[in-house]
Backbone as JSON Lines, residues from 0, in Angstrom:
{"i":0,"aa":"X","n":[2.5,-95.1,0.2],"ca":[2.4,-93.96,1.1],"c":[2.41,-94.47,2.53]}
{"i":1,"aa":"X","n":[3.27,-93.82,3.58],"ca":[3.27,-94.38,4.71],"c":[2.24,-93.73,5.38]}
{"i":2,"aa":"X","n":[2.2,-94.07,6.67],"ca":[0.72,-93.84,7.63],"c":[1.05,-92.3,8.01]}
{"i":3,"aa":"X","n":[2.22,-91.77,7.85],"ca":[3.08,-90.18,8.5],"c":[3.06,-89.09,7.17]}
{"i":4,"aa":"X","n":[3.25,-90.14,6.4],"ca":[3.29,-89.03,5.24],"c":[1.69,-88.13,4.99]}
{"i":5,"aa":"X","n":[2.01,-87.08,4.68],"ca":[0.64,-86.31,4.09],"c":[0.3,-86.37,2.88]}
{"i":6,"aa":"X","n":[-0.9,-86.18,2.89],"ca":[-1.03,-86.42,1.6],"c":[-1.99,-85.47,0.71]}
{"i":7,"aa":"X","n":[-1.28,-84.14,0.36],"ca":[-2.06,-82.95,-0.23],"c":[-3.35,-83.33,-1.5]}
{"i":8,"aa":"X","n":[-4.75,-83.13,-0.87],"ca":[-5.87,-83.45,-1.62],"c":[-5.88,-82.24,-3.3]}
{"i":9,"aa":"X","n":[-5.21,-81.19,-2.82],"ca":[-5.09,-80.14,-4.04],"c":[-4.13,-81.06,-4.94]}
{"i":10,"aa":"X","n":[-2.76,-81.46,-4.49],"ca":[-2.14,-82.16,-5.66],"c":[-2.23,-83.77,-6.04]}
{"i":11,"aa":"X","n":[-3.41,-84.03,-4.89],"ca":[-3.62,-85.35,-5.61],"c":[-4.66,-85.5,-6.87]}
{"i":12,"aa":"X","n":[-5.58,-84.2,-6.55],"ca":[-6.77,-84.12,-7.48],"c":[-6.83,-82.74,-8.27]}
{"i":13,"aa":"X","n":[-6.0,-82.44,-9.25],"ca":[-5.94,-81.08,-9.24],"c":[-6.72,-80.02,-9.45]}
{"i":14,"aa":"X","n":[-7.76,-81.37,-10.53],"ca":[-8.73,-80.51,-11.06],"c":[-9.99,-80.65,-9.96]}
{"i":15,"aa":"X","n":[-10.26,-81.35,-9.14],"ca":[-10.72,-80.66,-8.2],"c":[-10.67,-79.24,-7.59]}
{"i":16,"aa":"X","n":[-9.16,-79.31,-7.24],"ca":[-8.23,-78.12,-6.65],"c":[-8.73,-76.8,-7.43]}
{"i":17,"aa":"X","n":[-9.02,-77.49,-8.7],"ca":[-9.33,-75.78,-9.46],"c":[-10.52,-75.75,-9.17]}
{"i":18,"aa":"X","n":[-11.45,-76.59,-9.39],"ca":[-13.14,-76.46,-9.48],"c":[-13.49,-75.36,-8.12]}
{"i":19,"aa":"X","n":[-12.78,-76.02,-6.95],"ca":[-13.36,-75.38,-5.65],"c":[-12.47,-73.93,-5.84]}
{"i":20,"aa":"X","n":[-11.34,-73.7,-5.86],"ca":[-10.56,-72.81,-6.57],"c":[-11.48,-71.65,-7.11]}
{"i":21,"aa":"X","n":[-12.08,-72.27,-8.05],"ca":[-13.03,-71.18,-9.18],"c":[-14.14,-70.76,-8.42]}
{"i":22,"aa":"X","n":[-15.06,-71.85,-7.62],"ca":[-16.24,-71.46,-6.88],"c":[-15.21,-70.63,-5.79]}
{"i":23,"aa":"X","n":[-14.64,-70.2,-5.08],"ca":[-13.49,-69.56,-4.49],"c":[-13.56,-67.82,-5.11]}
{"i":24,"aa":"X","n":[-13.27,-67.92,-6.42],"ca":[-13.06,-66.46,-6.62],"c":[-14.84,-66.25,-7.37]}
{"i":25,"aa":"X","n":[-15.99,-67.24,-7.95],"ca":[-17.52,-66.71,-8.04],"c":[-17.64,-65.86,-7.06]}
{"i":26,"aa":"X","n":[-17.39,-66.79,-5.62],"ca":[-17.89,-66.49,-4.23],"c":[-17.29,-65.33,-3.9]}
{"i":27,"aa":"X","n":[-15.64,-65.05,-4.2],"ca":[-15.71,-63.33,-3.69],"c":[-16.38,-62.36,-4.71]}
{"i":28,"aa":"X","n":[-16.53,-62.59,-6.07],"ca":[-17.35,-61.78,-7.09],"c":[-18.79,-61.53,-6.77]}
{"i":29,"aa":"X","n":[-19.03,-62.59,-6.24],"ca":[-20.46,-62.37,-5.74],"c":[-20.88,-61.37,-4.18]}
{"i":30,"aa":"X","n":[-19.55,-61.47,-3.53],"ca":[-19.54,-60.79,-2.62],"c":[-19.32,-59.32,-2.96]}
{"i":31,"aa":"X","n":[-18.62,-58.95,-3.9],"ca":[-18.22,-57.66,-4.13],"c":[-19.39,-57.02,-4.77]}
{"i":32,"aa":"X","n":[-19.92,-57.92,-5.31],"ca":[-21.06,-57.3,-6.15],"c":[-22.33,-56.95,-4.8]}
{"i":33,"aa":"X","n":[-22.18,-57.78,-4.07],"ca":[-23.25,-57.28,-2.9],"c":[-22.84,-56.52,-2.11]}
{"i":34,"aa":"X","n":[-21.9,-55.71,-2.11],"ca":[-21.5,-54.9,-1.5],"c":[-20.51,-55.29,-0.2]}
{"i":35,"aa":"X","n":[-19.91,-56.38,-0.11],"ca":[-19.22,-56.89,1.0],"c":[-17.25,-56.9,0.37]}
{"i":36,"aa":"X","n":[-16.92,-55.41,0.86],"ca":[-15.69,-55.07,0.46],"c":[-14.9,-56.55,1.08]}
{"i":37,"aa":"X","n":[-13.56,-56.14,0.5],"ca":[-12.27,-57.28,0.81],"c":[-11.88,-57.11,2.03]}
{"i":38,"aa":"X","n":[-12.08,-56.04,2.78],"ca":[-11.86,-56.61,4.51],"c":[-12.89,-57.11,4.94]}
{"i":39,"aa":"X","n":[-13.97,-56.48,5.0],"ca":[-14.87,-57.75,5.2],"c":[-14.86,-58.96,4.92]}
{"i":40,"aa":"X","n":[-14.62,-59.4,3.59],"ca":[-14.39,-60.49,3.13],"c":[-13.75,-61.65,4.07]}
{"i":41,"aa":"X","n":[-12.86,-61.18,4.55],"ca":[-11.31,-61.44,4.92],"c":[-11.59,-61.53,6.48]}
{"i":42,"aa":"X","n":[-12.39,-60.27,6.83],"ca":[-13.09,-60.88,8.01],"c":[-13.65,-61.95,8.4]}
{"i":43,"aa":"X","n":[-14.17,-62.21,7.47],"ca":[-15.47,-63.44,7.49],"c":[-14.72,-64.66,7.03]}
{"i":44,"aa":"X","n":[-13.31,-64.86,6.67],"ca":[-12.94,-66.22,5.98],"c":[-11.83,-66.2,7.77]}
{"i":45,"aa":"X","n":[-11.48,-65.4,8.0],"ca":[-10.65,-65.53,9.67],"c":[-11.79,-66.11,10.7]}
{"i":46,"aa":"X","n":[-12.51,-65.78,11.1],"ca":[-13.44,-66.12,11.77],"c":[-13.66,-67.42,11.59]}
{"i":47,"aa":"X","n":[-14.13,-68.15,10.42],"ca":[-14.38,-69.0,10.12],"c":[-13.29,-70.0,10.23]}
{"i":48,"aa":"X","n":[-12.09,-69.55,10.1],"ca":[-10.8,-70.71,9.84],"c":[-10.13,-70.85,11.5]}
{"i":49,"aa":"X","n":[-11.24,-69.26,12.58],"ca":[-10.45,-69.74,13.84],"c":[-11.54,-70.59,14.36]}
{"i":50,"aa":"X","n":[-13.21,-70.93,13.73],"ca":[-13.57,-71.94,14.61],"c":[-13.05,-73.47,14.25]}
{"i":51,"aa":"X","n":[-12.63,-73.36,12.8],"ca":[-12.37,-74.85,12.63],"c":[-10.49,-74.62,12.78]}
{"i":52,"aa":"X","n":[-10.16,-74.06,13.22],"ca":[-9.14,-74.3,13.5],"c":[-8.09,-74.66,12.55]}
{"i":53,"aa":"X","n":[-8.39,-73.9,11.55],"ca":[-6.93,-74.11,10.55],"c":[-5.92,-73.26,10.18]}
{"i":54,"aa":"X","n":[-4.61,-73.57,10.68],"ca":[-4.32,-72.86,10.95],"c":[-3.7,-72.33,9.94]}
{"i":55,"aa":"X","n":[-3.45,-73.12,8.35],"ca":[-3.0,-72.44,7.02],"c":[-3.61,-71.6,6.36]}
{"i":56,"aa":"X","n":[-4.98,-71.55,7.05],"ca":[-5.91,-70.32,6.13],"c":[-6.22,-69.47,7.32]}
{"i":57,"aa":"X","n":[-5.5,-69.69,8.6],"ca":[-5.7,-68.22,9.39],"c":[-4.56,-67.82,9.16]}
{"i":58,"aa":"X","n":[-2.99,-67.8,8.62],"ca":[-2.16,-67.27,8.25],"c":[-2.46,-66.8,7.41]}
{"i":59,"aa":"X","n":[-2.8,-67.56,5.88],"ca":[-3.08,-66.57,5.05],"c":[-4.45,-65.67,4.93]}
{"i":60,"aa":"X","n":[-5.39,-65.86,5.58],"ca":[-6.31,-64.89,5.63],"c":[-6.2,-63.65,6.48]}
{"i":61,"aa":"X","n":[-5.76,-63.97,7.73],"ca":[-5.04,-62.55,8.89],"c":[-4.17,-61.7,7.66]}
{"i":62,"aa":"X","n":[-3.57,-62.31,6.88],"ca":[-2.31,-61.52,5.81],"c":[-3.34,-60.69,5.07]}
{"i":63,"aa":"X","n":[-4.24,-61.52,4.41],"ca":[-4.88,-60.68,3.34],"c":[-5.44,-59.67,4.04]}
{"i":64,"aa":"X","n":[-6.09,-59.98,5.49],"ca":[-7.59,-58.64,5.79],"c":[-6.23,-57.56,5.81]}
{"i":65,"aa":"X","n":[-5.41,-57.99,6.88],"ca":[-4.36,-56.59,7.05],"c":[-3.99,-55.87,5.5]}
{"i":66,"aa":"X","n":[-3.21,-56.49,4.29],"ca":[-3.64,-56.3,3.29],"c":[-4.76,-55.19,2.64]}
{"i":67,"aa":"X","n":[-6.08,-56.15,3.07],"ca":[-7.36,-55.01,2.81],"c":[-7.72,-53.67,3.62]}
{"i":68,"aa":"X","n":[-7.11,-53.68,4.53],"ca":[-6.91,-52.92,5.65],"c":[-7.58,-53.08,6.86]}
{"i":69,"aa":"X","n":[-7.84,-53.78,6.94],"ca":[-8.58,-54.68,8.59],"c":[-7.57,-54.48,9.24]}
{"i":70,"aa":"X","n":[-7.65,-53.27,10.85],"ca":[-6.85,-53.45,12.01],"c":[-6.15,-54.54,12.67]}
{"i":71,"aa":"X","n":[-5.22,-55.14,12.99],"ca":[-4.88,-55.91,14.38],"c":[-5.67,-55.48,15.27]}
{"i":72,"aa":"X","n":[-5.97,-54.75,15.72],"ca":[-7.27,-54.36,17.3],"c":[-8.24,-55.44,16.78]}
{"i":73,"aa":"X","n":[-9.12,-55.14,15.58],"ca":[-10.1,-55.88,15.34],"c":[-9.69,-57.78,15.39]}
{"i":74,"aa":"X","n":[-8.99,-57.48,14.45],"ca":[-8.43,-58.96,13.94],"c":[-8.11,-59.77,15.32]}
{"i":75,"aa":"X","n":[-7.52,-59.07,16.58],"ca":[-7.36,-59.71,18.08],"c":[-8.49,-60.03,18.58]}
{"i":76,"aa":"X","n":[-9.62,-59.06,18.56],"ca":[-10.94,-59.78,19.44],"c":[-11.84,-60.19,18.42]}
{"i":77,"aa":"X","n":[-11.39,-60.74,17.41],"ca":[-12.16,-60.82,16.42],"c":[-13.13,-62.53,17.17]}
{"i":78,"aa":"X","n":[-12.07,-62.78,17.94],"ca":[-12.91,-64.31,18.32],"c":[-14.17,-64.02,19.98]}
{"i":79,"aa":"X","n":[-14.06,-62.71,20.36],"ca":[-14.95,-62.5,21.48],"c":[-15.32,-60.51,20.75]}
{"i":80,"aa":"X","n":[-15.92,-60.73,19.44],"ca":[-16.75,-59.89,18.63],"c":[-17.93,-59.54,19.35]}
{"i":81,"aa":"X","n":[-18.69,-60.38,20.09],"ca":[-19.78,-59.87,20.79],"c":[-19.43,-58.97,21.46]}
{"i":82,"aa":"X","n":[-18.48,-59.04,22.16],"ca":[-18.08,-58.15,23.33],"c":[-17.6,-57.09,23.39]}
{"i":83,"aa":"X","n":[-17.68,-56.73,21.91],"ca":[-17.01,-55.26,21.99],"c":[-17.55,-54.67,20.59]}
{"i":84,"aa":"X","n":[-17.94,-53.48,20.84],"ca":[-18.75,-52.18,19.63],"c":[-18.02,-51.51,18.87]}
{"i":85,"aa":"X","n":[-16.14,-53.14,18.12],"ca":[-15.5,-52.56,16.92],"c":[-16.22,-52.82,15.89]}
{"i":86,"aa":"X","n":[-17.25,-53.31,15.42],"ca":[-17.78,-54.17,14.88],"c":[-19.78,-53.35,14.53]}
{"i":87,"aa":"X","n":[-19.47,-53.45,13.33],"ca":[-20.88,-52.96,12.99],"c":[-22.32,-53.7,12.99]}
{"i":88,"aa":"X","n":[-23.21,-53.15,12.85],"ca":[-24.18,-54.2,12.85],"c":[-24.28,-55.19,11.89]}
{"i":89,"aa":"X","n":[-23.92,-54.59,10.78],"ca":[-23.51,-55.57,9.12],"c":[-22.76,-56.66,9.49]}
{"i":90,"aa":"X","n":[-21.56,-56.12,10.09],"ca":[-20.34,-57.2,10.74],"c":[-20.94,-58.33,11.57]}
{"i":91,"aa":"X","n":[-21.52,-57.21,12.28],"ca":[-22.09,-58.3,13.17],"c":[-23.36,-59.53,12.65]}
{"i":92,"aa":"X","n":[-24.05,-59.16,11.92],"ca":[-24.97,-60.07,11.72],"c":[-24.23,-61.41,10.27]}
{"i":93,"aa":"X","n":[-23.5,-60.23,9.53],"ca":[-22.52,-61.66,8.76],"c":[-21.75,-62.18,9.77]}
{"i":94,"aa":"X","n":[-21.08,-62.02,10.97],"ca":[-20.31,-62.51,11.38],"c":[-21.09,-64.16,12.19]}
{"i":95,"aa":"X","n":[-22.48,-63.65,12.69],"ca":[-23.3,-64.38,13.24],"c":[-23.53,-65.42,12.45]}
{"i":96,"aa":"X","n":[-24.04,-65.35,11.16],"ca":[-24.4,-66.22,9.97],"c":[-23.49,-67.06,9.63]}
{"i":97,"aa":"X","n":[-22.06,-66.59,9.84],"ca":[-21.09,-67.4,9.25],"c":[-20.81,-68.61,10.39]}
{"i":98,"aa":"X","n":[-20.6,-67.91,11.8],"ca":[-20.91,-68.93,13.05],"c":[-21.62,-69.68,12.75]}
{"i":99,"aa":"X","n":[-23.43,-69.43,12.63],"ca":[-23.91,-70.36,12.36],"c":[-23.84,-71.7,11.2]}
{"i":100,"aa":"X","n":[-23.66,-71.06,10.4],"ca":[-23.67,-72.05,9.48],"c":[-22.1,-72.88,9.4]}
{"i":101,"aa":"X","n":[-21.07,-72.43,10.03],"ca":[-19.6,-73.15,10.34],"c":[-19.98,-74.26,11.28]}
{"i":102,"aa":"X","n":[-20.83,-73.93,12.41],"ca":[-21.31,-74.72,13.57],"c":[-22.23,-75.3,13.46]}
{"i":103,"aa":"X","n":[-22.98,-75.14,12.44],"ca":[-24.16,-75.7,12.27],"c":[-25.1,-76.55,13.42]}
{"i":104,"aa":"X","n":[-25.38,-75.91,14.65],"ca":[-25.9,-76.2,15.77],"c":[-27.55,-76.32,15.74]}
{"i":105,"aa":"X","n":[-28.05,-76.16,16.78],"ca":[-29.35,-76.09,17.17],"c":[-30.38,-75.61,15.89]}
{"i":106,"aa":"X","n":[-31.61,-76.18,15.98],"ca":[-32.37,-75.2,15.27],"c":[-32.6,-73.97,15.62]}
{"i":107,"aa":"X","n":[-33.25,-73.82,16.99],"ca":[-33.13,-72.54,17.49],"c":[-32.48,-71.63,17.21]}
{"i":108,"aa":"X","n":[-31.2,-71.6,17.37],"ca":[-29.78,-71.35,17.68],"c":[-29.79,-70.1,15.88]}
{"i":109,"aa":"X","n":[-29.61,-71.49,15.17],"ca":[-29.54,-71.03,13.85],"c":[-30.77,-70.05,13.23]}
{"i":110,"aa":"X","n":[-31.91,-71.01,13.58],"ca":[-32.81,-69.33,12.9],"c":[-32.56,-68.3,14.03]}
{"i":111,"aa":"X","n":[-32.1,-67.9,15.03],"ca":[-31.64,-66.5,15.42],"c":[-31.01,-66.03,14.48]}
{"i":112,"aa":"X","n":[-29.77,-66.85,14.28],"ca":[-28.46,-66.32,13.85],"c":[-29.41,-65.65,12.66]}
{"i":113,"aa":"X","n":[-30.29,-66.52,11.6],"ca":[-30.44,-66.1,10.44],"c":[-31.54,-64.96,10.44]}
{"i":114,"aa":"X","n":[-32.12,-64.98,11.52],"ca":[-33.03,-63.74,11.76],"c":[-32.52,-62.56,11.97]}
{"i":115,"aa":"X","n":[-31.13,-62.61,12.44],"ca":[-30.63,-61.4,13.0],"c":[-29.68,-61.07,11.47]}
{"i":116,"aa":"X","n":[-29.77,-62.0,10.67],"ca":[-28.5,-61.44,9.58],"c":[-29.75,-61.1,8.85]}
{"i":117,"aa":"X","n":[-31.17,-61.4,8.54],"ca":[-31.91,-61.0,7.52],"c":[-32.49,-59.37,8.08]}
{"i":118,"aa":"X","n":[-32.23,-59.21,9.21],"ca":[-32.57,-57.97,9.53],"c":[-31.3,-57.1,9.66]}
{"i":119,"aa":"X","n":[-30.46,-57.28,8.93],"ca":[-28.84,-56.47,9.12],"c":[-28.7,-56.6,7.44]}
{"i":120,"aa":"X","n":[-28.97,-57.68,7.23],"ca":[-27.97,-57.59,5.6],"c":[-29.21,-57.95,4.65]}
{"i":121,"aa":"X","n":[-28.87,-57.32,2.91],"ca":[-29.85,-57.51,2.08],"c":[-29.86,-58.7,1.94]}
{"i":122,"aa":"X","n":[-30.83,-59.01,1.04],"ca":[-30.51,-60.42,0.53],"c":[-29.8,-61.11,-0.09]}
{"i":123,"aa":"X","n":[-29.33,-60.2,-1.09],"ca":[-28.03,-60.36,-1.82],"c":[-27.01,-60.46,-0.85]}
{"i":124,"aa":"X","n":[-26.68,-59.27,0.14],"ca":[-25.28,-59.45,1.48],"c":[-25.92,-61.59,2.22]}
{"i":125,"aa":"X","n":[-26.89,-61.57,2.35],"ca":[-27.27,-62.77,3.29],"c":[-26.83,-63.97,2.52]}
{"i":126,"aa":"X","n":[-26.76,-64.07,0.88],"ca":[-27.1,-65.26,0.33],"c":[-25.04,-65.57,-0.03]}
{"i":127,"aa":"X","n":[-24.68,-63.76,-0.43],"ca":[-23.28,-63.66,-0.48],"c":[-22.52,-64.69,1.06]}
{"i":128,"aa":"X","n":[-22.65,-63.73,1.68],"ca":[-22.05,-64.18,3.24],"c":[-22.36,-65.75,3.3]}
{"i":129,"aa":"X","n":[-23.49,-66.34,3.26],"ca":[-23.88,-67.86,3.21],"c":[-22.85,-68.36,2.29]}
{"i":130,"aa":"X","n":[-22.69,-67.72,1.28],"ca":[-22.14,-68.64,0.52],"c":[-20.5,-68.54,0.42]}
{"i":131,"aa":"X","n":[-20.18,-67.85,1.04],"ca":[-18.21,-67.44,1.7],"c":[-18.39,-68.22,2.96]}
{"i":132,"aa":"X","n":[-18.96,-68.16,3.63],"ca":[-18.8,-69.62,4.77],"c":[-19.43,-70.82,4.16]}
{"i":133,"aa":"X","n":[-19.64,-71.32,3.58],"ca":[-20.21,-72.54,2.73],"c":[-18.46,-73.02,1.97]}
{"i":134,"aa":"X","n":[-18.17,-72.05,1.22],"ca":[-16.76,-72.37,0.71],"c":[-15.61,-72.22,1.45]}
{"i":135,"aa":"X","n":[-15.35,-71.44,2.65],"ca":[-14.59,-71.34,3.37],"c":[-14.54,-72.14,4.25]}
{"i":136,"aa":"X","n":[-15.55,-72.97,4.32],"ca":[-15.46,-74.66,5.31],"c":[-14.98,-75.34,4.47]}
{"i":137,"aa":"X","n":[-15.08,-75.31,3.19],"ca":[-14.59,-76.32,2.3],"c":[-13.18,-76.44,2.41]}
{"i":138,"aa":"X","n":[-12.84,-75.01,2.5],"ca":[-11.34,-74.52,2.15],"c":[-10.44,-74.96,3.42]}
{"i":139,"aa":"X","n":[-10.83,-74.67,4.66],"ca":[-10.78,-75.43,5.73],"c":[-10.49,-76.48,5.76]}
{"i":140,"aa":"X","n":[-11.55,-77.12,5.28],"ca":[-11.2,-79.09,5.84],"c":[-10.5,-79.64,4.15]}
{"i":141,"aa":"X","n":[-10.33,-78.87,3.36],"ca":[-8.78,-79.13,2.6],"c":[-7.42,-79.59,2.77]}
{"i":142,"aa":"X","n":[-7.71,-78.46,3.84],"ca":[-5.98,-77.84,4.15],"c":[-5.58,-78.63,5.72]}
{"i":143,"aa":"X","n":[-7.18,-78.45,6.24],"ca":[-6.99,-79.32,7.77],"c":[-6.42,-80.93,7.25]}
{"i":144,"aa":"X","n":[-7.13,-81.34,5.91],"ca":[-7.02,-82.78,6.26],"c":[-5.45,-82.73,5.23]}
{"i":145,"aa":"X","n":[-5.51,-81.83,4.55],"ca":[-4.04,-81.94,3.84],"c":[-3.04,-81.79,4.56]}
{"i":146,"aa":"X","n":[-2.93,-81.57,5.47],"ca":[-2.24,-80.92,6.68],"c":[-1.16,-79.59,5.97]}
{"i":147,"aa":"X","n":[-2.34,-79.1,5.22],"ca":[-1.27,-77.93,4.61],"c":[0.07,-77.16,5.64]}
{"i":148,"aa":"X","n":[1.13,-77.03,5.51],"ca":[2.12,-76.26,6.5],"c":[1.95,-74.77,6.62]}
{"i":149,"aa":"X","n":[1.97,-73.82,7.49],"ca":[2.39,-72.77,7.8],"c":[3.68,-72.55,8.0]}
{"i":150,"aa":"X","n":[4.34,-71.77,6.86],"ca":[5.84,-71.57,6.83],"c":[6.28,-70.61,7.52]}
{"i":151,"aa":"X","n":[7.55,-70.41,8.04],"ca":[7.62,-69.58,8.75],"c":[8.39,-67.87,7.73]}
{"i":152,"aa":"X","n":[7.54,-66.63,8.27],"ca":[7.92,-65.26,7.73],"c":[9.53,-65.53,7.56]}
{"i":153,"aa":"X","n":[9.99,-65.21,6.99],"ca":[10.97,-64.58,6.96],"c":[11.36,-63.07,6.62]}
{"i":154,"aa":"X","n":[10.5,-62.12,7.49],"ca":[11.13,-60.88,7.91],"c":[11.91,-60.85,8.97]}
């Protein structure tokens, strides 16, 4: 393998590829069951893929929320969410949780975040949401280090 070539971690290990794969669709079952529909969902895996910056799972996740029916309005300020009242308090406090725990910053910092999602979301929504940004970092630094491609539409 040369130093240029990539080298996809899904097809080098496959059954890896499935394991995280499977914890992948637990994690949206578990979400649905807590009440966190598929735009939400979809919300919360965009967010997450624009702080780490990948850009194969913000293509395909922007596809799916629109899909679930998540606006473009939203999906545009979805990265300066504080700043604007498209966004519910639910939204808002998973959206906070998922920051936190993507960024995994300060102590401070983080029990806000988690204070403000335990007073917005049940426990079931808090442990769901934790655990879709827990796998959606995974899914992230997959594809970041696989250097998965973004192909281009052809519409």
């Amino acid at each position: 393998m040369s130093a240029t070539e990539h080298l996809y971690l899904d097809k080098q290990h496959p059954a890896l590829w499935k394991a995280i794969s499977g914890l992948g669709l637990k994690v949206q079952e578990a979400a649905e069951e807590a009440g966190i529909g598929p735009a939400m969902l979809e919300l919360l895996n965009v967010r997450i893929s624009q702080l780490n910056g990948c850009a194969y799972c913000l293509d395909l996740h922007v596809r799916k929320a629109g899909e679930a029916g998540e606006t473009a309005q939203r999906l545009a300020v979805l990265p300066a969410w504080r700043e604007t009242a498209l966004f519910t308090d639910k939204e808002r406090a998973a959206l906070a949780l998922v920051e936190s725990i993507t960024r995994i910053g300060d102590g401070e910092s983080r029990e806000h975040a988690e204070a403000y999602a335990r007073a917005n979301l049940t426990a079931e929504e808090f442990s769901a949401v934790s655990w879709v940004a827990v796998t959606m970092n995974a899914f992230n630094r997959v594809s970041i280090t696989s250097h998965h491609p973004v192909r281009r539409n052809r519409s």
